[in-house]
DOTORKE-926731 format. One record per residue: residue number from 1; residue in three letters; chain; x, y, z of N, C-alpha, C in turn. Coordinates in Angstrom, 2 decimals, decimal comma, always signed. Example, Ala and Ser with C-alpha at 12.3 -4.5 7.8 and 13.67 -1.06 7.14 Angstrom:
! DOTORKE-926731
{node 1; "ALA"; "A"; {+13,19; -5,69; +7,80}; {+12,30; -4,50; +7,80}; {+13,20; -3,30; +7,80}},
{node 2; "SER"; "A"; {+12,85; -2,25; +7,08}; {+13,67; -1,06; +7,14}; {+12,90; +0,03; +7,87}},
//
This chain:
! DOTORKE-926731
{node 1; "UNK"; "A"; {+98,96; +90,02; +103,68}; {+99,18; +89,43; +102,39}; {+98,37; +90,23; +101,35}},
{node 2; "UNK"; "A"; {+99,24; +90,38; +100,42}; {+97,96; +91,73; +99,13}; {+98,35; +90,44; +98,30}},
{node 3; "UNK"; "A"; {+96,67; +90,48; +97,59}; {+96,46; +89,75; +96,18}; {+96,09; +90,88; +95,27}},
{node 4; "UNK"; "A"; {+96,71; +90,58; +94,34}; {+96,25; +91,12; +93,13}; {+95,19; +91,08; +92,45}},
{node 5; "UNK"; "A"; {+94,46; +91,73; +92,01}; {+93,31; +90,98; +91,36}; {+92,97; +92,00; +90,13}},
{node 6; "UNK"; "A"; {+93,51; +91,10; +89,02}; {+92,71; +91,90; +87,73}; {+91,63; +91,49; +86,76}},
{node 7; "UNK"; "A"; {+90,68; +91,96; +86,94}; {+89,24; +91,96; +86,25}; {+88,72; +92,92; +86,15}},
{node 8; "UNK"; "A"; {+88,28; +93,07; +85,02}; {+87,43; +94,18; +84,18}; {+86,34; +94,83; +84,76}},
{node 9; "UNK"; "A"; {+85,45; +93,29; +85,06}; {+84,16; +93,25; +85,21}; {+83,93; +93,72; +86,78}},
{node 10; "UNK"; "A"; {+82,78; +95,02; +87,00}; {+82,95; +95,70; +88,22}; {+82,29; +94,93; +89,36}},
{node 11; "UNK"; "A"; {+81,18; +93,97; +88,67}; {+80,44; +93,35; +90,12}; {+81,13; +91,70; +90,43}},
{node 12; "UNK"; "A"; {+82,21; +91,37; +89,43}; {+82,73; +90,31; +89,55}; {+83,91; +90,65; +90,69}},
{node 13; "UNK"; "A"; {+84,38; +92,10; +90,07}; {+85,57; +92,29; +91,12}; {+85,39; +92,37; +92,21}},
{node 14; "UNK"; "A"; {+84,24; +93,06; +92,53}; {+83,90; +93,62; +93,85}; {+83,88; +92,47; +94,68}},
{node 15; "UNK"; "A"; {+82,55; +91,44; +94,20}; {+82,33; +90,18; +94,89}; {+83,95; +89,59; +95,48}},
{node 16; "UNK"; "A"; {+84,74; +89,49; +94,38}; {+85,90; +88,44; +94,71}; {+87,05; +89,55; +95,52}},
{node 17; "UNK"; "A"; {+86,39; +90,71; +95,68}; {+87,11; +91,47; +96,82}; {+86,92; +91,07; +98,12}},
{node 18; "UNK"; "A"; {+85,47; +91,46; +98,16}; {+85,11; +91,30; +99,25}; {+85,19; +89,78; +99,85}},
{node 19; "UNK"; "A"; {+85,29; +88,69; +99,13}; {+85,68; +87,21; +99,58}; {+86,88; +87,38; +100,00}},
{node 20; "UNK"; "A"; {+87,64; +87,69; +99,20}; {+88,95; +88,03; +99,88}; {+89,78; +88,76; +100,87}},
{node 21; "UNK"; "A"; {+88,79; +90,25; +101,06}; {+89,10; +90,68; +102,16}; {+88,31; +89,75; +103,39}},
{node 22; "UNK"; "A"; {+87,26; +89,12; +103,36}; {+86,86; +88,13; +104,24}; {+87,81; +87,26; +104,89}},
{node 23; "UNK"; "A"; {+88,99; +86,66; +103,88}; {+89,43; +85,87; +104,15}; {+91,13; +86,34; +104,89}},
{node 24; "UNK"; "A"; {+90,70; +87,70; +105,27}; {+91,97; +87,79; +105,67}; {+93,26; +88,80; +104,82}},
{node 25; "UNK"; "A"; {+92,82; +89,24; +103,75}; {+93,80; +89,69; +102,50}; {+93,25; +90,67; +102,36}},
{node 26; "UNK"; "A"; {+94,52; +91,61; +101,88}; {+94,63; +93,02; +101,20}; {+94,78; +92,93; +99,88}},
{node 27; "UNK"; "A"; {+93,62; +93,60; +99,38}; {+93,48; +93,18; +97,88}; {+93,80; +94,79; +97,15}},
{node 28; "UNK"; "A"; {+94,08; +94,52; +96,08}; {+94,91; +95,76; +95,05}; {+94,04; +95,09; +93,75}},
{node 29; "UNK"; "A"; {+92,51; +96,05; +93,59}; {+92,19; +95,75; +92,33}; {+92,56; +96,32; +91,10}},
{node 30; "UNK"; "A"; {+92,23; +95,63; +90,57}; {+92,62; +96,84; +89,00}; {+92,08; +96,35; +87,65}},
{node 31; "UNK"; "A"; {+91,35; +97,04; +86,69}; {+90,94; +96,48; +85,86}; {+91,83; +96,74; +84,52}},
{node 32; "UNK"; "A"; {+93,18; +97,03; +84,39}; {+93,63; +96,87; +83,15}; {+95,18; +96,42; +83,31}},
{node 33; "UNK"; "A"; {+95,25; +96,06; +82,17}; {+96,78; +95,90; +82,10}; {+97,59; +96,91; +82,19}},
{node 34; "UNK"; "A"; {+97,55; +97,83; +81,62}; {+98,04; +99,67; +81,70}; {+98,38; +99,74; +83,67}},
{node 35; "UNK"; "A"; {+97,19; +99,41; +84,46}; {+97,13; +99,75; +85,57}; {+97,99; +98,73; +85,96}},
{node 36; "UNK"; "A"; {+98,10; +97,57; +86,05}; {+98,48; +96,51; +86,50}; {+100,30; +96,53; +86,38}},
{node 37; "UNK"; "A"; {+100,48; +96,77; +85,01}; {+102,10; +96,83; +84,76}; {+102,80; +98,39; +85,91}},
{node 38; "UNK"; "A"; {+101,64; +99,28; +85,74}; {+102,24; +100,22; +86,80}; {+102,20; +99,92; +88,05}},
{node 39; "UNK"; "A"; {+101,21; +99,11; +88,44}; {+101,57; +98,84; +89,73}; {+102,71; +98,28; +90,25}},
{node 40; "UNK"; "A"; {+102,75; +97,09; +89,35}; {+103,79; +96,11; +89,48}; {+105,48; +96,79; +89,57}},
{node 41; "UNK"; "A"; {+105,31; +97,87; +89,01}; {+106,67; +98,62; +88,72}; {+107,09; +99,05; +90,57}},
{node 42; "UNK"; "A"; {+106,42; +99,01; +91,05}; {+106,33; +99,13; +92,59}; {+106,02; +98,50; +93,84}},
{node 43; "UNK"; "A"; {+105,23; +97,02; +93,05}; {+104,89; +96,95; +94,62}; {+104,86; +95,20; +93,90}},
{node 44; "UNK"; "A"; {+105,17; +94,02; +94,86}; {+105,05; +93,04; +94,30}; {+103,84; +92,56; +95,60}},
{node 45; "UNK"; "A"; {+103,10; +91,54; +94,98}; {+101,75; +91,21; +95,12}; {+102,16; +89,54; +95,81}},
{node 46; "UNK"; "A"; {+101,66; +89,51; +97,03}; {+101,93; +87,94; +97,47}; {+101,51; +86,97; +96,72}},
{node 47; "UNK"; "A"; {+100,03; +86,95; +95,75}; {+99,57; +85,95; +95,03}; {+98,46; +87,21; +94,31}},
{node 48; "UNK"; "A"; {+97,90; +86,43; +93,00}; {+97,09; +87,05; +92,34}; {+96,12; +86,11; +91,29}},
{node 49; "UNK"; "A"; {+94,88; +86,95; +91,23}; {+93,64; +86,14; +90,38}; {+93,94; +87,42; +89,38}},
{node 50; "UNK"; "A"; {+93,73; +86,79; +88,41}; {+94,03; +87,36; +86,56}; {+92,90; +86,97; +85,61}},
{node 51; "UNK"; "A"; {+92,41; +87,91; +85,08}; {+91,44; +87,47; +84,06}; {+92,35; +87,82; +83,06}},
{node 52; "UNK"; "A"; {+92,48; +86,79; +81,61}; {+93,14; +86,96; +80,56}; {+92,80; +87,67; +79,78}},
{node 53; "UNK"; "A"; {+91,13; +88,10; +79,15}; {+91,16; +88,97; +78,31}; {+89,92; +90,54; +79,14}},
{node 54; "UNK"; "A"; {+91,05; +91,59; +78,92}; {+90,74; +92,86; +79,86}; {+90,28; +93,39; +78,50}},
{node 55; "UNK"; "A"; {+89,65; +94,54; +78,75}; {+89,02; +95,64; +77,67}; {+90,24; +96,28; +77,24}},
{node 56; "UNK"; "A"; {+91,41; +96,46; +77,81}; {+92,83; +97,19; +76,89}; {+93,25; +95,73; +76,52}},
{node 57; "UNK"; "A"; {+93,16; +94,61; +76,71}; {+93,47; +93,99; +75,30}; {+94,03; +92,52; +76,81}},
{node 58; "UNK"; "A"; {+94,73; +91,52; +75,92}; {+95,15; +89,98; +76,45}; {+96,15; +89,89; +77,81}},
{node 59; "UNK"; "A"; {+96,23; +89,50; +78,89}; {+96,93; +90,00; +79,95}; {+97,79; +88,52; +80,13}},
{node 60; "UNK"; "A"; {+98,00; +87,57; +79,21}; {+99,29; +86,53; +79,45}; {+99,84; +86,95; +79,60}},
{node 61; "UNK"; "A"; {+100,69; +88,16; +79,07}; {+102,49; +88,09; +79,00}; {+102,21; +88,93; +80,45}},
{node 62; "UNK"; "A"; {+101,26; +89,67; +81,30}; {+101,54; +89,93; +82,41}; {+101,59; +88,67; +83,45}},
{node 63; "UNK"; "A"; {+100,55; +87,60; +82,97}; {+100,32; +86,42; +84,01}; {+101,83; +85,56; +84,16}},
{node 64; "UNK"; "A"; {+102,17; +85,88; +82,24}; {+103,56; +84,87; +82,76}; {+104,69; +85,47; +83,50}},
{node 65; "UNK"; "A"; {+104,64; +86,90; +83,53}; {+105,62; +87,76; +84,27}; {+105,67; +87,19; +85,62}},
{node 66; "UNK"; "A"; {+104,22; +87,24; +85,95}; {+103,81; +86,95; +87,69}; {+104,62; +85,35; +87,88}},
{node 67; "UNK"; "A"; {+104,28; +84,68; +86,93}; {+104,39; +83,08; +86,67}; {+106,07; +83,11; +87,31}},
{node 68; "UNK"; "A"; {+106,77; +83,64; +85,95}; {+108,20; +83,89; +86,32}; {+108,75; +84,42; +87,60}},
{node 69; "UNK"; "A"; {+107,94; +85,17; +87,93}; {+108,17; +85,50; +89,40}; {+107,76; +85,03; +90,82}},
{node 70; "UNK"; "A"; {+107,34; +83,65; +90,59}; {+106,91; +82,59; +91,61}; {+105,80; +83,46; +92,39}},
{node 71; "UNK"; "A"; {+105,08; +84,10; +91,72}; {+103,82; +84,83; +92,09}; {+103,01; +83,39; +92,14}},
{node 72; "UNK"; "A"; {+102,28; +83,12; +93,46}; {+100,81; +82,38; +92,81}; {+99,92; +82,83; +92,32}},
{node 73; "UNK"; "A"; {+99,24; +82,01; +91,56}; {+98,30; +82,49; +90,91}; {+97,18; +81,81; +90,70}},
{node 74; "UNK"; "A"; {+95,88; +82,77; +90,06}; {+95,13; +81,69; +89,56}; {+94,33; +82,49; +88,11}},
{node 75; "UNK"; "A"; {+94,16; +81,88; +87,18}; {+93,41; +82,35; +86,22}; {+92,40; +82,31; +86,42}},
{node 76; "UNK"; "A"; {+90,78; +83,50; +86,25}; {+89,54; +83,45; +86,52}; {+89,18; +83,50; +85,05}},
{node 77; "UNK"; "A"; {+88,61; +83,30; +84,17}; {+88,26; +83,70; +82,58}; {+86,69; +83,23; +82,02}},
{node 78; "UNK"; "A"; {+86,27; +84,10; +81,31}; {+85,22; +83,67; +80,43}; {+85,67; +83,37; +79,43}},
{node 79; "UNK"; "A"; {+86,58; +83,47; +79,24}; {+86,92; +83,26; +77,52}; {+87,43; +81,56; +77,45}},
{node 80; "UNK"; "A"; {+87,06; +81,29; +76,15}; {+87,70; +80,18; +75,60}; {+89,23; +79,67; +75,82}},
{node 81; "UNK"; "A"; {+89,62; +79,20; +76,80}; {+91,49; +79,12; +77,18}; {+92,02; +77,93; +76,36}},
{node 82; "UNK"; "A"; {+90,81; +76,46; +76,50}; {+91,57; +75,59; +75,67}; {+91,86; +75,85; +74,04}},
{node 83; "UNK"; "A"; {+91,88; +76,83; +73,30}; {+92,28; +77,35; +72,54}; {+93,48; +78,48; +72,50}},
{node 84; "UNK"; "A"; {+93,82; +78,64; +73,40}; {+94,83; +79,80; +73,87}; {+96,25; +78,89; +74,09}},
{node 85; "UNK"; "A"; {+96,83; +79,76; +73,24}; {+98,55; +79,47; +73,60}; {+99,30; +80,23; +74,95}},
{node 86; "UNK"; "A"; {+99,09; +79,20; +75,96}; {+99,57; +79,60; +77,18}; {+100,84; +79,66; +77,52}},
{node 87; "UNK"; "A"; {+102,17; +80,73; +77,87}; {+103,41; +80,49; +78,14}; {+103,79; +79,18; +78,93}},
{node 88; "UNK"; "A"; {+104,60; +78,37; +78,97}; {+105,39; +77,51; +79,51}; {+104,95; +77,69; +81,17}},
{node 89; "UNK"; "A"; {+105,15; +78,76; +81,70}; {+105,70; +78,86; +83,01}; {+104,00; +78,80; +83,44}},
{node 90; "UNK"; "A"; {+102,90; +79,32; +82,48}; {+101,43; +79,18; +83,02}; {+100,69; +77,88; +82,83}},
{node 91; "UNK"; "A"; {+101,63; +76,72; +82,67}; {+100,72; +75,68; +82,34}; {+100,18; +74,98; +84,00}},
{node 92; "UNK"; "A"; {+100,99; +75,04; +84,98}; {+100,67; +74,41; +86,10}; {+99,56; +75,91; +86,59}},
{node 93; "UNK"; "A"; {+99,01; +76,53; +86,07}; {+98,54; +77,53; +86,81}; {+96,95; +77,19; +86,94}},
{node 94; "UNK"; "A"; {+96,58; +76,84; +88,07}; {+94,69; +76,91; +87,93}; {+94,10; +77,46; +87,35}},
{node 95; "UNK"; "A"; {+93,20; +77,02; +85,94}; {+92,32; +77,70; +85,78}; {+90,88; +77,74; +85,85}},
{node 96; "UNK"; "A"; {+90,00; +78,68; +86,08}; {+89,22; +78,70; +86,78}; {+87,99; +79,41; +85,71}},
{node 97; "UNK"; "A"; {+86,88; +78,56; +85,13}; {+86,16; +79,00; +84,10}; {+84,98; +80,03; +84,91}},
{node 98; "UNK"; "A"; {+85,09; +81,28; +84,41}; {+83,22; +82,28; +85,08}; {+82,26; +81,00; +84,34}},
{node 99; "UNK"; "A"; {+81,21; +81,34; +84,97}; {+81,45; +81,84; +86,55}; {+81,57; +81,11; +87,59}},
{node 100; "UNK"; "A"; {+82,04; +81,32; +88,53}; {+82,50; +80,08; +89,84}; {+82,06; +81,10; +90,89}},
{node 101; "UNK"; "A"; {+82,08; +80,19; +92,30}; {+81,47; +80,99; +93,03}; {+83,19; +81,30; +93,87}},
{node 102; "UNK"; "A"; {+82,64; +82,52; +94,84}; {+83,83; +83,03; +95,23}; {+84,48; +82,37; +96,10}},
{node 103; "UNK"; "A"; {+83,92; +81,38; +96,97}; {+84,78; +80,55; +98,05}; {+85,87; +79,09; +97,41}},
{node 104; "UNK"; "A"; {+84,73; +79,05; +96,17}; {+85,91; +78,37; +95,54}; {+87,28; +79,07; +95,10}},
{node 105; "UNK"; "A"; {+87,07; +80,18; +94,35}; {+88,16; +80,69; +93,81}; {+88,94; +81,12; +94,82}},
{node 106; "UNK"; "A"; {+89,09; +81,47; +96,25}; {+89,69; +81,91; +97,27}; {+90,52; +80,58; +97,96}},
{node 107; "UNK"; "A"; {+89,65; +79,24; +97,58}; {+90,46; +78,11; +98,22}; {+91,11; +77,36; +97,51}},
{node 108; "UNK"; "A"; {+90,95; +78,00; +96,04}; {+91,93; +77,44; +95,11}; {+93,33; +78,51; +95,17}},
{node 109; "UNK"; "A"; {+92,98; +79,80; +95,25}; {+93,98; +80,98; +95,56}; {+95,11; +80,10; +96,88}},
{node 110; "UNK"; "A"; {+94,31; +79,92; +97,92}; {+95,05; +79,25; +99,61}; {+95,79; +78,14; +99,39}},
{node 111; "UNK"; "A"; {+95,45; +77,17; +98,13}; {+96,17; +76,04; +98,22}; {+97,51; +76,32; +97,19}},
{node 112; "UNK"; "A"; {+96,95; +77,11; +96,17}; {+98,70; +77,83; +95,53}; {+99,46; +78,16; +96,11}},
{node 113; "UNK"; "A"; {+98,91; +79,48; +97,35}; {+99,92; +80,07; +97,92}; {+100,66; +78,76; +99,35}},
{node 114; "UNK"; "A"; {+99,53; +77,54; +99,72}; {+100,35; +76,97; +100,27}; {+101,35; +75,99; +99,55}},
{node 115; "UNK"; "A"; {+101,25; +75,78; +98,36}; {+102,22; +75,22; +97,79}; {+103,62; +76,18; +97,84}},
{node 116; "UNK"; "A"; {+103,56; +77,29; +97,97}; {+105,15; +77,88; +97,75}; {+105,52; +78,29; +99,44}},
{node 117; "UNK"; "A"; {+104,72; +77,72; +100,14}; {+105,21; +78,22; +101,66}; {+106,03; +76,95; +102,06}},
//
C-alpha cells in the first residue's frame, strides 16, 4: 500500500515516514505541490496525509483532486482551517491540527482507508 505524504516540513515528514513505514506502508514523500501533481500524473497513491499550506503555495485543489478520486485521506496542518473554504468533497475529510503525535495520525490514516474497503 503507498501513502502519499505531502509536507514541507523535513523532521515532521521524516517522523510520519518512518511511523508509516512501521506500520506496514510504502510511503512517496514529497514536499510540494509542483512534485506532487507530477507524481500523480503517474502513479495513484492508496491513501494520503496532506498538509494544506506548502512553501509553493495552498494544496486544496490537489486534496480535493485526491477527495474526487476516493483517495483516503487525512489533512495534517498548522494553519488556521476553521477559516478556510474547504471544497465540498473535503468536508468528511479528518483533520488533524500539528502537532499530533504520529500513532495517532497513522490510526486515523487505517480507519479512512478501512472505511472504503
Amino acid at each position: 500500500m503507498t501513502i502519499l505524504l505531502l509536507e514541507d516540513e523535513t523532521l515532521i515528514a521524516l517522523d510520519l515516514q518512518y511511523a508509516l513505514e512501521a506500520a506496514g506502508h510504502s510511503v512517496t514523500a514529497l514536499s510540494s505541490n509542483q512534485a506532487a501533481y507530477a507524481w500523480l500524473d503517474d502513479n495513484t497513491p492508496s491513501a494520503a496525509i496532506i498538509d494544506l499550506k506548502l512553501r509553493d503555495g495552498d494544496s486544496r485543489a490537489l486534496a480535493d483532486r485526491l477527495a474526487n478520486s476516493q483517495i483516503p485521506m487525512v489533512i495534517y496542518t498548522g494553519h488556521d482551517i476553521e477559516n478556510t473554504d474547504l471544497a465540498a468533497s473535503l468536508h468528511q475529510v479528518p483533520i488533524l491540527k500539528k502537532p499530533a503525535d504520529q500513532e495517532g495520525i497513522v490510526a486515523t490514516l487505517h480507519a479512512q482507508l478501512a472505511a472504503v474497503a
